[in-house]
ZAMARGU-4260 file (C-alpha; in steps of 0.2 Angstrom, whole numbers, plus 5000, padded with zeros to 4 digits):
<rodrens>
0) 4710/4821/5051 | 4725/4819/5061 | 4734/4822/5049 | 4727/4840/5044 | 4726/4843/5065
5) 4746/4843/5065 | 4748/4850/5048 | 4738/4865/5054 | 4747/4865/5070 | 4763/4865/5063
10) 4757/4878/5050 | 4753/4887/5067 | 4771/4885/5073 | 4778/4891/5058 | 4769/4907/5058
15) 4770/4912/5076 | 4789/4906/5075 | 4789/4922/5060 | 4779/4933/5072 | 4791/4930/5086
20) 4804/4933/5074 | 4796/4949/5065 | 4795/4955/5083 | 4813/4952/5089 | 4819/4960/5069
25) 4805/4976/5075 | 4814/4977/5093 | 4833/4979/5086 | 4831/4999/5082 | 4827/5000/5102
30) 4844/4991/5103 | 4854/5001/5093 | 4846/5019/5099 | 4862/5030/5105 | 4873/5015/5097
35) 4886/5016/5085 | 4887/5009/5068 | 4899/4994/5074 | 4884/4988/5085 | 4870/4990/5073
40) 4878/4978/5062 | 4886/4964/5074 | 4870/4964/5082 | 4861/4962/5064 | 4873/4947/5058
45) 4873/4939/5075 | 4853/4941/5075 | 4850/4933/5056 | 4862/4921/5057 | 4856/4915/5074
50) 4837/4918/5068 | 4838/4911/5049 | 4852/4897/5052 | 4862/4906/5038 | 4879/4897/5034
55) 4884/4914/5028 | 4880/4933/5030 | 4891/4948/5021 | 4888/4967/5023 | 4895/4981/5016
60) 4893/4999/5018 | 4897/5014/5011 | 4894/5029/5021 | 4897/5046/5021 | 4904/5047/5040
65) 4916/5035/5037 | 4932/5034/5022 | 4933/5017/5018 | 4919/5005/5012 | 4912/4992/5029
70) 4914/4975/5023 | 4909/4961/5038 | 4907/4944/5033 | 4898/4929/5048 | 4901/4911/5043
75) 4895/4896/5050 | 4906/4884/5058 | 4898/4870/5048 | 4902/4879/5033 | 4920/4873/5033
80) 4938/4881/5029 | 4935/4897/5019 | 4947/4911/5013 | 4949/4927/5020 | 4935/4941/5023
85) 4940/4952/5011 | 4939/4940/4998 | 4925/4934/5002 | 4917/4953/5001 | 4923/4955/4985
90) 4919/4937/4978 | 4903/4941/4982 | 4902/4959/4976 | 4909/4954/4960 | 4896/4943/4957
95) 4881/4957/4962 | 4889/4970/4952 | 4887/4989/4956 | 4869/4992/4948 | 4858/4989/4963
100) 4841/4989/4954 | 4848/4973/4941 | 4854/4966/4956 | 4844/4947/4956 | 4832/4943/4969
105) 4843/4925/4971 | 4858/4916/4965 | 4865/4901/4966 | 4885/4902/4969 | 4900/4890/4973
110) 4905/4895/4990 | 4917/4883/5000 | 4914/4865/4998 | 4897/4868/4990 | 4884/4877/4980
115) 4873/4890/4992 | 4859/4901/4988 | 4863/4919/4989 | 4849/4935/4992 | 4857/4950/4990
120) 4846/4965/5000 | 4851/4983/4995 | 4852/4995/5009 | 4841/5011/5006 | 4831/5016/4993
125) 4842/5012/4977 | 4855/5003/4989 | 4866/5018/4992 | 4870/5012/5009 | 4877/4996/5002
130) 4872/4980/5004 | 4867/4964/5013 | 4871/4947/5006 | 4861/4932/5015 | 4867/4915/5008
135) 4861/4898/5014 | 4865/4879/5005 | 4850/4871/5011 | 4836/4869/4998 | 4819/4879/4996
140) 4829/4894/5005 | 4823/4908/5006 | 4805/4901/5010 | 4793/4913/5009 | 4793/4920/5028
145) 4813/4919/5028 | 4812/4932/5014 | 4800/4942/5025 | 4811/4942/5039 | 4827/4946/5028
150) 4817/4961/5021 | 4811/4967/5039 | 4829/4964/5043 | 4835/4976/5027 | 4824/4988/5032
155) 4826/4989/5053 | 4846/4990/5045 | 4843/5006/5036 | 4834/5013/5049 | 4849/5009/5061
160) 4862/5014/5048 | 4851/5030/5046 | 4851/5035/5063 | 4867/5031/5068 | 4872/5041/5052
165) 4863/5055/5054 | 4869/5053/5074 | 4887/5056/5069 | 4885/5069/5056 | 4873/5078/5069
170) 4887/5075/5082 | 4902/5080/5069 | 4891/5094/5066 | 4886/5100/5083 | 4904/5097/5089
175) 4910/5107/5076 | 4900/5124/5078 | 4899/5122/5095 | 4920/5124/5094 | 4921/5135/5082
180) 4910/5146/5090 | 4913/5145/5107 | 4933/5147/5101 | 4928/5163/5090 | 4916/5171/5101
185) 4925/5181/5110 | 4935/5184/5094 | 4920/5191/5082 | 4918/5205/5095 | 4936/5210/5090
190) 4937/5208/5068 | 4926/5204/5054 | 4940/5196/5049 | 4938/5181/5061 | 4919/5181/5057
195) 4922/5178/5038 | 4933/5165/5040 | 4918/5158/5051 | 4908/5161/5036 | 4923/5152/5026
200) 4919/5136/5037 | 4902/5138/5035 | 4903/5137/5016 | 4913/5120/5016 | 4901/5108/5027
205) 4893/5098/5018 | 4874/5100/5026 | 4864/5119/5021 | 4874/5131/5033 | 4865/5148/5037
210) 4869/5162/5047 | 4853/5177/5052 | 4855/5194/5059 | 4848/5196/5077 | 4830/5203/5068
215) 4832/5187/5058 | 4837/5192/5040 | 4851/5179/5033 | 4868/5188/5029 | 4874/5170/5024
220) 4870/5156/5016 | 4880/5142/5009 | 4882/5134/4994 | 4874/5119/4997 | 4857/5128/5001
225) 4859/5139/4986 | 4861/5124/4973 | 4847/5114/4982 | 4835/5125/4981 | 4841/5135/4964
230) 4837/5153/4975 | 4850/5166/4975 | 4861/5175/4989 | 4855/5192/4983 | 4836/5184/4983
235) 4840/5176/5001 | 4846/5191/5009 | 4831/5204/5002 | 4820/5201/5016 | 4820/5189/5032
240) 4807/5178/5024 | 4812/5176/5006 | 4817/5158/5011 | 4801/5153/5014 | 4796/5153/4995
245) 4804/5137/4994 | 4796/5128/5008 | 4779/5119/5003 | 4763/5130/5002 | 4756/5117/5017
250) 4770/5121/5029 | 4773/5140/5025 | 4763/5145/5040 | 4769/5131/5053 | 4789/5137/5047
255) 4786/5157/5047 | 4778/5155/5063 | 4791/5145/5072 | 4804/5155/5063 | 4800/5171/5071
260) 4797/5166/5089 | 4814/5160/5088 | 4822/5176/5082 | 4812/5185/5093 | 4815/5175/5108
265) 4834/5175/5105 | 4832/5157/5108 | 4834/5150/5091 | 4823/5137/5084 | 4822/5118/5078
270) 4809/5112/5066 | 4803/5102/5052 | 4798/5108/5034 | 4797/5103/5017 | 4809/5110/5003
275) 4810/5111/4986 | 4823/5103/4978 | 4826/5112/4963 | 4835/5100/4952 | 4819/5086/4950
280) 4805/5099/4957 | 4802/5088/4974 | 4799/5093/4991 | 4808/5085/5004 | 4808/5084/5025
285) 4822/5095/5031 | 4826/5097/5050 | 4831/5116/5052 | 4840/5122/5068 | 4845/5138/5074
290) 4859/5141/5087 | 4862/5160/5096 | 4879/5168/5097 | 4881/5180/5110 | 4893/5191/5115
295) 4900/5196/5132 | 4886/5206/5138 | 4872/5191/5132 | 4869/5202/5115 | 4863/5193/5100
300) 4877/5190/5088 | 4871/5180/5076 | 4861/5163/5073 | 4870/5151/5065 | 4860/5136/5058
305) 4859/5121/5046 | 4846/5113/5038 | 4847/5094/5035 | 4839/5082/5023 | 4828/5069/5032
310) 4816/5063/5020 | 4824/5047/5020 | 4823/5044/5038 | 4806/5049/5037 | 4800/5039/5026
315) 4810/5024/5034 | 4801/5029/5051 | 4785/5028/5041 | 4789/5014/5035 | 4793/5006/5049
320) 4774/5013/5056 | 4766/5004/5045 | 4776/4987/5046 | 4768/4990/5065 | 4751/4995/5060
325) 4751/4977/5049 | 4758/4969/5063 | 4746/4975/5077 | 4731/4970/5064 | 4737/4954/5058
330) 4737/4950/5078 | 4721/4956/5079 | 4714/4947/5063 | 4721/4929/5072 | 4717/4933/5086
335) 4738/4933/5094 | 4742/4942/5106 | 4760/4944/5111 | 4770/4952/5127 | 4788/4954/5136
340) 4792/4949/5153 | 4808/4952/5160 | 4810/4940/5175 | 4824/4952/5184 | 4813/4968/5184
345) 4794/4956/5183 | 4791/4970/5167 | 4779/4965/5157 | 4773/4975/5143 | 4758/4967/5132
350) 4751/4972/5117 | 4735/4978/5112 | 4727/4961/5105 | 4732/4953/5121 | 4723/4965/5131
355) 4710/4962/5121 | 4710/4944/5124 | 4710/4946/5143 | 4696/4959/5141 | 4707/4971/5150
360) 4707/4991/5147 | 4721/4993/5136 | 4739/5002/5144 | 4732/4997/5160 | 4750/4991/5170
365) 4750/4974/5168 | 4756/4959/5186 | 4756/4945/5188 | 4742/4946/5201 | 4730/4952/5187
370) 4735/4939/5175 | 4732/4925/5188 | 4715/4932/5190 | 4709/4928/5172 | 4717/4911/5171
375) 4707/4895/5176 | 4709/4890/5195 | 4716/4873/5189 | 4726/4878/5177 | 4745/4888/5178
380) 4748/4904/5170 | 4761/4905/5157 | 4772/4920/5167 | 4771/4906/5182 | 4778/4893/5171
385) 4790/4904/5165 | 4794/4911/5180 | 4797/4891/5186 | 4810/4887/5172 | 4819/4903/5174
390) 4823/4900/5192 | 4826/4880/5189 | 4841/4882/5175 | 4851/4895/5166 | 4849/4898/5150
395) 4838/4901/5138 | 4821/4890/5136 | 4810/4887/5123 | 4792/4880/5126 | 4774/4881/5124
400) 4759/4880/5134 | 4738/4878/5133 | 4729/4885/5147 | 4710/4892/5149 | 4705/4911/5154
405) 4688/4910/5165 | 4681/4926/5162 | 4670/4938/5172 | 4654/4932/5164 | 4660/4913/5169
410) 4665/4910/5148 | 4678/4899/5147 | 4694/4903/5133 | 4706/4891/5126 | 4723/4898/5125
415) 4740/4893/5117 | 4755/4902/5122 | 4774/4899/5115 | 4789/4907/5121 | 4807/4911/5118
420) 4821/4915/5130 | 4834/4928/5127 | 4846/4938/5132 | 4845/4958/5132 | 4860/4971/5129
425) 4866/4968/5148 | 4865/4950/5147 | 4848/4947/5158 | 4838/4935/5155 | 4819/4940/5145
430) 4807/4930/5137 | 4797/4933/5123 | 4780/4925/5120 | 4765/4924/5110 | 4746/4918/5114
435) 4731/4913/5103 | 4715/4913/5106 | 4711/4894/5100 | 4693/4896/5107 | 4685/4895/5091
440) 4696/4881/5085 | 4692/4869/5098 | 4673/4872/5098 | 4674/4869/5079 | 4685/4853/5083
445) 4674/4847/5096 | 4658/4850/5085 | 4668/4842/5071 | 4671/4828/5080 | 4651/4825/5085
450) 4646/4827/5067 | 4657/4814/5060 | 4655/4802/5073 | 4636/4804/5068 | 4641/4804/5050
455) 4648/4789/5051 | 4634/4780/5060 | 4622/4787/5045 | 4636/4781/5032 | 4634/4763/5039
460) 4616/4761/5040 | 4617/4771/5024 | 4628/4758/5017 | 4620/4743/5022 | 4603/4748/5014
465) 4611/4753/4998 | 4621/4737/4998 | 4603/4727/5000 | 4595/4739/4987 | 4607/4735/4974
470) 4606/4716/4976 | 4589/4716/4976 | 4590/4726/4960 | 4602/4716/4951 | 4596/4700/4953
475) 4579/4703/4947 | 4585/4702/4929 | 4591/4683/4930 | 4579/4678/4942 | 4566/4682/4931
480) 4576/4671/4918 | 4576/4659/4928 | 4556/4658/4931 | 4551/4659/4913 | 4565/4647/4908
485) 4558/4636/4921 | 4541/4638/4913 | 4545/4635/4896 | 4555/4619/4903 | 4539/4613/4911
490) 4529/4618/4896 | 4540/4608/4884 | 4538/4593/4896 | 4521/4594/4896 | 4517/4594/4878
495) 4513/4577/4868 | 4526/4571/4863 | 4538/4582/4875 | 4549/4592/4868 | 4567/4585/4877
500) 4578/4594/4866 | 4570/4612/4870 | 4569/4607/4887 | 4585/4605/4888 | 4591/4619/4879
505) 4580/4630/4894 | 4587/4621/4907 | 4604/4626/4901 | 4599/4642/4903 | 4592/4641/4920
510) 4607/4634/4924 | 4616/4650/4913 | 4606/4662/4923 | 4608/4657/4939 | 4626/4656/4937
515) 4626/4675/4934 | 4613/4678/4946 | 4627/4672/4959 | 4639/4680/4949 | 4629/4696/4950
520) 4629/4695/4969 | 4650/4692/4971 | 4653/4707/4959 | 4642/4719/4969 | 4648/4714/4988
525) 4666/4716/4979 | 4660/4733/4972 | 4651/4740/4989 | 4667/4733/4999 | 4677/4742/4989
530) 4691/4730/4984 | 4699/4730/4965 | 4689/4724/4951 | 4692/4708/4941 | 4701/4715/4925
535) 4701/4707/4909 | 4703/4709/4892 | 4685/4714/4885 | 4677/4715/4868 | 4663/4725/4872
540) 4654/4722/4856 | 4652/4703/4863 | 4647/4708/4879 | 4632/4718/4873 | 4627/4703/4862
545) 4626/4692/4878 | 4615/4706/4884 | 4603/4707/4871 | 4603/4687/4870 | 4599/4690/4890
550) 4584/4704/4887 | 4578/4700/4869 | 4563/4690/4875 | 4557/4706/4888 | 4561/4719/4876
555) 4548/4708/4864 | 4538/4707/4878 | 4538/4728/4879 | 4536/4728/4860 | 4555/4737/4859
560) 4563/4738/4842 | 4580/4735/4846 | 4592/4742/4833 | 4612/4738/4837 | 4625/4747/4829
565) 4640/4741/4833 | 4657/4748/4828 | 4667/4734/4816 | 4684/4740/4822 | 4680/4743/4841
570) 4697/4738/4850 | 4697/4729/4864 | 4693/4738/4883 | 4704/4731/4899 | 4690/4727/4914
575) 4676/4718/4924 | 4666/4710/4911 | 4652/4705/4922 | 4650/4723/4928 | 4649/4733/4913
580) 4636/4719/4906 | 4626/4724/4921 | 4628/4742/4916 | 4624/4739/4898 | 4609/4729/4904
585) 4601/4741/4916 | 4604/4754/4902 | 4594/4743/4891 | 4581/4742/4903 | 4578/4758/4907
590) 4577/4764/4889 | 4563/4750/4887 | 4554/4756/4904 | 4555/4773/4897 | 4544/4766/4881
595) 4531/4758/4891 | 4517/4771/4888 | 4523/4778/4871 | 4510/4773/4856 | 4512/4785/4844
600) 4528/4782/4839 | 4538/4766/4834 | 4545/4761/4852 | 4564/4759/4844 | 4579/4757/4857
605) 4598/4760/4849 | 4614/4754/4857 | 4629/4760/4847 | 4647/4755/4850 | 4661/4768/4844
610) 4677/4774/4846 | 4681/4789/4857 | 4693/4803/4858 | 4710/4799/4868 | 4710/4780/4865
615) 4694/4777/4872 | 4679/4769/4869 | 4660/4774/4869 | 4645/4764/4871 | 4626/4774/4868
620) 4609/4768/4872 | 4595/4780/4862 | 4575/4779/4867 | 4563/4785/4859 | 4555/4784/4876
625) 4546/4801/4888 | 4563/4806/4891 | 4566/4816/4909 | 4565/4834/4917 | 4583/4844/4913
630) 4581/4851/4929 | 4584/4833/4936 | 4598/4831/4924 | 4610/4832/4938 | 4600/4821/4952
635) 4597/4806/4938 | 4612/4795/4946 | 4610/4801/4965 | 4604/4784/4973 | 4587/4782/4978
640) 4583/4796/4968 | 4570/4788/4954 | 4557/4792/4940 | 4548/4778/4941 | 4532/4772/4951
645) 4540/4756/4955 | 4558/4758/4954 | 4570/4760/4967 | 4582/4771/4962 | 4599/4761/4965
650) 4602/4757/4945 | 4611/4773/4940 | 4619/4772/4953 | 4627/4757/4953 | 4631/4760/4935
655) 4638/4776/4939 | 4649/4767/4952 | 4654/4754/4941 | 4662/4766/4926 | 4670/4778/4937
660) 4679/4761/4944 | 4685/4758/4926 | 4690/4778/4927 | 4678/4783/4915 | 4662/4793/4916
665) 4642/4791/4914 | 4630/4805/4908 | 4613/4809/4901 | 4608/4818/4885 | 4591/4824/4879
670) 4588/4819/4861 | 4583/4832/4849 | 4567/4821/4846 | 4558/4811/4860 | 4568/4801/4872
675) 4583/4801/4878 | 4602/4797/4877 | 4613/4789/4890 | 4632/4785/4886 | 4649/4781/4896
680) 4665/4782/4890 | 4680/4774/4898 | 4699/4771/4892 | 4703/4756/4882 | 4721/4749/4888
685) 4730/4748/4907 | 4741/4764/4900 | 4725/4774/4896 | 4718/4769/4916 | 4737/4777/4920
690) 4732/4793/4914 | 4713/4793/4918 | 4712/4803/4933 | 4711/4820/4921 | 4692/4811/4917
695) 4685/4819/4935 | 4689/4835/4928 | 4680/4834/4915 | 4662/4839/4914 | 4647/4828/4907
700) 4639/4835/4892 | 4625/4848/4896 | 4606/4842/4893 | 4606/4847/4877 | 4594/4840/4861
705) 4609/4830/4853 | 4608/4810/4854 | 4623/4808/4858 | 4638/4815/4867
</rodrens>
């Protein structure tokens, strides 16, 4: 139980360690916000080699806003001597290809002194922003919640890249217009001409450029807008709203209306809409934005505008929603909470299950007076602890910590709590932390605890009566040999003259049966204490001839026909001799028990030898007896379970015992007549016990009317 107590607990570990993780990976696009496309990806190497103890990481971009593909590569130091970036980039790039979507989810590659496992992760939706290449040499990598977290990394990338992309062509943009126009204001005042050659620029960007009269009918429009959404110049200018045919039905409204309280403010306009892209029929997000011109006087000019594709950036955002929303209910659903604390500032931010867990209203402002005052009085908080280490050493610190929440109705909670120390942007020292409600866990561990120390004060008592049970069972048999042979002795010696030579012969056989008897006795406190049966070569044919020489004279007694069919070539079986002749014997008697009160019917008792499937053999013994309740089929070998007014209940049990001890198996059939069939079937060699463990899996024959199985 120990055991499974620091499996689960290290099961636990794993996954909070991939929570802490998922939460550092979710934080990096609050890093990167105003950031450049240099520090989104030094901040992503450095992040998944530290996180994922990569001995290698490799991106390479291609972007828009830059000439030239990125290439980076990270190395470990352990890694050894390797060849120059570049090469590496393109090693690695030659063995990916350029077709993204046939790009393998892993490869194995030589890389420096050794073999590593590579995971390439395509940036954007068909990896148009390039790629990131992860590789590792240890084995099993990526483990499942490694390739979580390089997929969270891939996509808090693309989101990065995304921003910091569309930052610079925004910023490219924006500086742009906002030069050329303020350098041509004052100039379209003067000439048309310079106005056209405004219209010139306008045509070349590469992002939908527009241009609107002050009442808001366009005069221009570029040629990107015209291709994407397949609408003409003559179309565009017809009317101020003639655009709007291509935004989609839902939005038409929401755009017209924003559209014209822009114009009619002079103020211009920014907002979001849906357009067709004529080309594949799909609506995509646009951001539209208007900017005024005026001239010296503050008169409309012009608006001048763009609309810019961001249906990628949305559904990146959404994306990254979602991974949220899951991550908020997977706390919820295991009860982990988790929270910030920045021991420069005393910040704290929680999340929602860890107010949740405090019973606290959730966004209340969190300090660590009101923390203290959920925690036990005899126990420490984890902030104070924290809050101890960070003052006593530099550095980061990693550690965790159980405490108890006394709550306002006096309930008590169980908490553990693990934290991680790092560094932010400006170097300060934060730590990261997460804390489960183990409540739940240690009532069922405690409650666990209490039922098996009960259980096993049953399971010796138990034990103790089935170990009496059994011995009292099992020498009956010889024990009453050893009566009636003891009469007949005394019989024989009594008679005139007396018959030595018989008596004798019975006193051999009292002698005979009180040697098993004791034999008996050794083989069942060996069975009940568990150790190894006595093996030996068996020929089981024998062995149920020394049986039937052992019960003939009670099966006469019972008026039992006893017919034997014994198979000729029935090979010889490797086991305890003693213990399956007390199985065969207390098969023997129960099929002649279970003809006590038949008088109909000849009261005929068959034992059948045979060979079985998969090198095994198979030994029968048929009644013709009352045979027993299919509903009980399944209870017949539970001990103590019995259909007889005097029995005890321990025989079947016992034999069960016994066979599955040879790996083999014992069951029950009804015949298709009266009575009833029971049969076991165990492997014949040391090399068929080898392979006998698939027997448990296999299923006794259902109560069917066949005699045999």
């Amino acid at each position: 139980m120990d055991v499974q107590y620091e499996q689960d607990a290290g099961e636990i570990k794993r996954l909070q360690r991939c929570i802490n993780d998922l939460v550092c990976l979710l934080a990096l696009p609050a890093l990167w916000s105003g950031g450049d496309i240099s520090q989104v990806l030094d901040t992503l190497l450095n992040t998944l080699m530290r996180m994922l103890r990569l001995d290698l990481v490799s991106v390479r971009l291609n972007l828009s806003v830059v000439e030239t593909p990125i290439e980076i590569v990270r190395v470990a130091q352990s890694f050894g001597p390797m060849p120059p970036a570049h090469e590496i980039c393109e090693a690695l790039n030659h063995s990916l290809g350029d077709n993204s979507p046939k790009w393998p989810p892993l490869l194995r590659n030589l890389m420096g002194d050794g073999e590593v496992s590579m995971v390439p992760l395509p940036l954007g939706l068909q990896g148009e922003l390039g790629v990131i290449i992860a590789a590792a040499q240890r084995a099993g990598f990526p483990q499942q919640t490694e390739a979580l977290l390089l997929n969270v990394a891939a996509s808090q990338a693309c989101i990065g890249l995304q921003e910091a992309r569309l930052r610079s062509q925004q910023k490219c943009i924006a500086d742009e217009l906002d030069r050329r126009v303020a350098r041509r204001t004052a100039e379209l005042t003067a000439a048309n001409a310079e106005l056209q050659l405004q219209v010139g620029l306008l045509q070349r960007l590469p992002v939908s450029a527009w241009t609107l009269k002050p009442d808001g009918t366009p005069d221009f429009v570029n040629r990107v807008w015209l291709e994407y959404s397949g609408q003409t110049l003559d179309f565009v200018r017809s009317r101020p709203d003639a655009w709007i045919s291509a935004v989609h039905p839902e939005d038409r409204e929401t755009a017209s209306r924003s559209f014209w309280e822009g114009v009619r403010s002079g103020q211009g306009f920014a907002m979001e809409t849906r357009f067709l892209r004529a080309r594949d029929g799909t609506y995509r997000w646009h951001l539209n934005q208007a900017v005024v011109l005026r001239d010296a006087e503050g008169r409309v000019l012009k608006f001048v505008g763009t609309t810019t594709d961001i249906d990628d950036q949305k559904r990146a955002k959404e994306k990254l929603r979602r991974s949220e929303a899951f991550l908020a209910e997977g706390q919820r659903l295991g009860q982990i909470g988790s929270y910030c604390w920045r021991p420069a500032t005393d910040e704290i931010t929680w999340s929602a299950e860890l107010y949740r867990i405090y019973e606290l209203e959730i966004g209340m402002p969190v300090t660590l007076e009101l923390i203290r005052s959920r925690v036990h009085p005899d126990d420490v908080t984890l902030i104070e602890k924290m809050k101890l280490v960070d003052q006593a050493r530099e550095g980061s610190h990693d550690f965790e910590w159980r405490y108890r929440l006394l709550m306002p109705d006096q309930s008590i909670k169980y908490m553990h709590a693990v934290a991680h120390s790092t560094r932010d942007q400006n170097g300060q020292s934060e730590y990261m932390a997460s804390v489960q409600d183990v409540t739940a866990r240690r009532l069922a561990e405690e409650a666990r605890d209490k039922a098996q120390s009960e259980l096993a004060s049953v399971a010796r008592v138990m034990s103790l009566g089935a170990l009496t049970a059994s011995i009292a069972h099992e020498v009956n048999q010889p024990l009453s040999g050893i009566i009636t042979n003891a009469s007949t002795c005394l019989r024989m010696l009594g008679a005139d003259p007396p018959q030595v030579e018989g008596a004798r012969e019975t006193a051999r056989r009292t002698i005979r049966d009180g040697n098993r008897m004791s034999e008996v006795i050794a083989r069942l406190r060996a069975l009940f204490s568990k150790k190894e049966p006595t093996t030996e070569s068996v020929n089981l044919n024998d062995a149920v001839l020394e049986v039937i020489a052992l019960s003939i004279l009670e099966l006469q007694k019972n008026r039992v026909v006893l017919c034997p069919e014994l198979a000729d070539d029935l090979p010889l079986i490797t086991g305890d001799r003693v213990q399956l002749q007390q199985v065969i014997l207390n098969l023997l008697r129960n099929g002649s028990d279970a003809m006590c009160t038949v008088e109909d019917r000849p009261r005929q008792l068959v034992i059948r030898t045979e060979r079985d499937n998969g090198d095994r053999v198979r030994l029968t013994v048929q009644d013709a007896g009352i045979g027993f309740d299919p509903q009980a089929a399944d209870r017949l070998f539970d001990a103590f379970y019995t259909t007889k007014c005097d029995g005890m209940g321990i025989g079947l049990s016992v034999s069960r015992s016994i066979i599955e001890r040879h790996h083999g198996r014992l069951w029950a059939t009804l015949n298709e007549g009266p009575g009833a069939a029971f049969s076991f079937s165990i492997p014949r060699t040391p090399a068929g016990l080898a392979h006998a463990d698939g027997i448990r899996n296999i299923q006794a024959p259902a109560v069917t009317g066949s005699a045999a199985a």
